[in-house]
Structures are given as structure tokens and as C-alpha cells.
C-alpha positions as CSV (number, residue, x, y, z in Angstrom):
1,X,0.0,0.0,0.0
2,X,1.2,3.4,-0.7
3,X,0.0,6.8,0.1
4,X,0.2,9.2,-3.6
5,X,-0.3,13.0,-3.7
6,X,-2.5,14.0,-6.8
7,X,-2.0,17.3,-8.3
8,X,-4.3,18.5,-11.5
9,X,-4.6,14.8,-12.0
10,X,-1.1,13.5,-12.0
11,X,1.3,11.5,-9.5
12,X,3.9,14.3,-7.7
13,X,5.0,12.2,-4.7
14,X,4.5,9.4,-2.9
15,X,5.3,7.5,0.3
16,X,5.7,3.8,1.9
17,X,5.4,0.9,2.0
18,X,2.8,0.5,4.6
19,X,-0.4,-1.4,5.4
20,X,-3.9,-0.2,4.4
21,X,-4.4,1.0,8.5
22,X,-0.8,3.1,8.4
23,X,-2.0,4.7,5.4
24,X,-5.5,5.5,6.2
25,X,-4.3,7.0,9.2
26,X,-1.4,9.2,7.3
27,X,-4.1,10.1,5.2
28,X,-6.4,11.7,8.1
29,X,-3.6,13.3,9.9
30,X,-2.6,14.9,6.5
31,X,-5.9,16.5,5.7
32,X,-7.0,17.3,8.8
33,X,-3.8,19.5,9.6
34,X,-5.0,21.4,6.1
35,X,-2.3,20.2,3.9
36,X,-5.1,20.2,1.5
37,X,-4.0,23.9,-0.1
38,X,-5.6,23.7,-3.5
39,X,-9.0,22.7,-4.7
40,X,-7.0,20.1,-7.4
41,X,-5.4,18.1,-4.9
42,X,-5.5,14.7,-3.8
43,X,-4.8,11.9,-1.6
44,X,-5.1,8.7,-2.1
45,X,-4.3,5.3,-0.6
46,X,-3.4,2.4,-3.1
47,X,-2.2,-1.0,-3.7
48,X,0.1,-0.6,-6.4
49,X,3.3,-2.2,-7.8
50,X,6.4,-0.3,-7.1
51,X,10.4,-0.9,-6.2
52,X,11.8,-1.5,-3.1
53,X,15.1,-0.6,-1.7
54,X,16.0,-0.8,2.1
55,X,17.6,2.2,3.2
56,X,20.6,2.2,5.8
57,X,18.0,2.3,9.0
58,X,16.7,-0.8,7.2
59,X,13.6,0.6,6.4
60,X,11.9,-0.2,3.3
61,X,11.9,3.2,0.7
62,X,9.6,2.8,-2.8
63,X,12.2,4.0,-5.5
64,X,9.9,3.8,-8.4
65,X,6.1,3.3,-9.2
66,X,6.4,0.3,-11.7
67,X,2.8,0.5,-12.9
């Protein structure tokens, strides 16, 4: 699952991997602290196919959406 900023219809960033809960509740937080500064912007939770790299915390970082 990751969490993906729309703007005017297109990807601009994303964030994860995480689990449907993690995002949903990234989500809220985001849009309820008014992050939400134009009328064309989105957020959106999604199961999509992407690359992986583990960073040097060993956390998992999405390098690239693959689909």
C-alpha cells in the first residue's frame, strides 16, 4: 500500500510501503492538519506495484512506481 499526492490529475510524490491501517491513518492526519492547499489536490491510498530498496536504517523506501 502506498499513500500518492495527486496534483491536477497526476502523481507528484509518494510515500511507503505500509499497510492499508498506516496509510489511512497518514491520510487523516494529513488532511485534517489542512495540507489540503488547492482545490486540485489529492490523496489517495493504493495497492500498487512499485520498487523497493532498504535504506541504511533498514527501512523499506519505494524508488519507483512500476505500474
Amino acid at each position: 500500500m502506498t499513500l500518492l499526492l495527486y496534483l491536477s490529475g497526476g502523481i507528484i510524490e509518494h510515500t511507503g510501503p505500509m499497510s492499508m491501517s498506516e496509510c489511512l491513518k497518514m491520510k487523516r492526519q494529513i488532511e485534517r492538519n489542512g495540507w489540503k492547499d488547492r482545490k486540485d489536490t489529492r490523496y489517495s491510498c493504493e495497492k500498487r506495484q512499485v520498487e523497493v530498496a532498504v535504506g541504511i536504517d533498514g527501512k523499506e523506501y519505494i524508488v519507483k512506481l512500476v505500474d
